[in-house]
N, C-alpha and C positions, 0 to 999 in steps of 0.2 A: 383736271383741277379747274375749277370754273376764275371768269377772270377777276384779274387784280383792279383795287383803284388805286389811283398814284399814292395814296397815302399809304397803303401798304407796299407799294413797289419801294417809296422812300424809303421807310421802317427796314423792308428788305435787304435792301440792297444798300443800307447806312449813306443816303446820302439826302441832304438836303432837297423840299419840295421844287426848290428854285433852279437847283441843276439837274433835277429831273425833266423838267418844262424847256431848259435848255436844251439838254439830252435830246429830246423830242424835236425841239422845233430846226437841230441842225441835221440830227440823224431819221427824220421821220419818213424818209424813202423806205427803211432800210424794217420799219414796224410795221402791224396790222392798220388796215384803217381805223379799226376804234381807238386806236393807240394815238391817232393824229386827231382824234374829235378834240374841238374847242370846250365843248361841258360833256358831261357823262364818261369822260375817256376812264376807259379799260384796257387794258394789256395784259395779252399771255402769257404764257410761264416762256413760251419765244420772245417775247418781247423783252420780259425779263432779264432774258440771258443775255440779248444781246446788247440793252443797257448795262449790265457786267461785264462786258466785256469793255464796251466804250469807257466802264467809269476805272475798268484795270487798264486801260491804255494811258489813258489821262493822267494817271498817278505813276506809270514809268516816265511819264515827261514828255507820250508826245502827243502834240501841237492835235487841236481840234479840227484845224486845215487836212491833216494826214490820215486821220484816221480813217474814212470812206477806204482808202486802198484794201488797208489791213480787213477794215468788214466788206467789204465786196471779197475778198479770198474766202473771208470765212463763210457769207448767205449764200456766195456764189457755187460753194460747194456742195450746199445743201440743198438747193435748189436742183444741183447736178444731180445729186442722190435722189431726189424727188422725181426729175422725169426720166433716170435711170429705173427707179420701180414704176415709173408709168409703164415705162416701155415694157417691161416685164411681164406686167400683170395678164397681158394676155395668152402668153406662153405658159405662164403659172395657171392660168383657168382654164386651160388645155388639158393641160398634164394632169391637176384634176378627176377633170371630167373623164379621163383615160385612166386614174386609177379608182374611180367610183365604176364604171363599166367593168372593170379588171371583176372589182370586189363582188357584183352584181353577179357575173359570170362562175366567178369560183362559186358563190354562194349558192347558186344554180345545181353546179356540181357537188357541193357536199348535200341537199338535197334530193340528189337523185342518188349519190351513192347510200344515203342515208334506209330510200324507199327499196334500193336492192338489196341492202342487207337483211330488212327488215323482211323482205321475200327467201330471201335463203335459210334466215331463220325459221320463219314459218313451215317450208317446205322441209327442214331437217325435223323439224316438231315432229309435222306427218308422216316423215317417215320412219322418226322413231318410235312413234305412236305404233303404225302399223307393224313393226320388226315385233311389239311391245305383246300385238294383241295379233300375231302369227298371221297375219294378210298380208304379207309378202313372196 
């Protein structure tokens, strides 16, 4: 989804431009850099979410001092997920590569059983050919 400008994040997420700009300038650790630019600012469909979630905390009643806790649990997990598939990724591009070989290999083999069949076939042709026309 290409990014928001505040005026759609507002409209979005039903909240005034003015606690948006709020939103931003207490939680703006916690967004993109374009999401903290002074003019031109955009924000991602993450950015988004996680101005929902700040504007669903706020509205159970708590305190804008608190809330960092609550989103550092919640980015901090995701971030966890983030370099839990870093870390993955080269295990994953392994295994891969192990079954692109695998596939190469097989592939190899039903090509060669492909070219012996096609020789047995042949070779039974001829030799019913010959049974056919008594050169046996």
């Amino acid at each position: 989804m290409p990014a928001l400008t505040p005026g759609q994040v507002s409209k979005l997420l039903d909240i005034p431009s003015s606690t948006l700009r709020r939103y931003v300038s207490h939680f703006g650790d916690y967004l993109s850099p374009d999401a903290r630019l002074q003019r031109s600012r955009r924000f991602t469909d993450h950015d988004a979410a996680i101005i929902a979630r700040i504007r669903d905390l706020t509205q159970q009643g708590i305190r804008l001092e608190d809330i960092p806790q609550q989103l550092g649990e919640v980015v901090g997990s995701e971030r966890q997920e983030e370099e839990i598939t870093a870390l993955a990724l080269p295990g994953l591009v392994k295994q891969l590569d192990n079954i692109a070989q695998l596939f190469k290999d097989q592939q190899q083999d039903i090509n060669q059983l492909r070219d012996e069949l096609e020789a047995l076939k042949r070779e039974r042709r001829r030799s019913l050919l010959d049974r056919l026309l008594g050169r046996e």
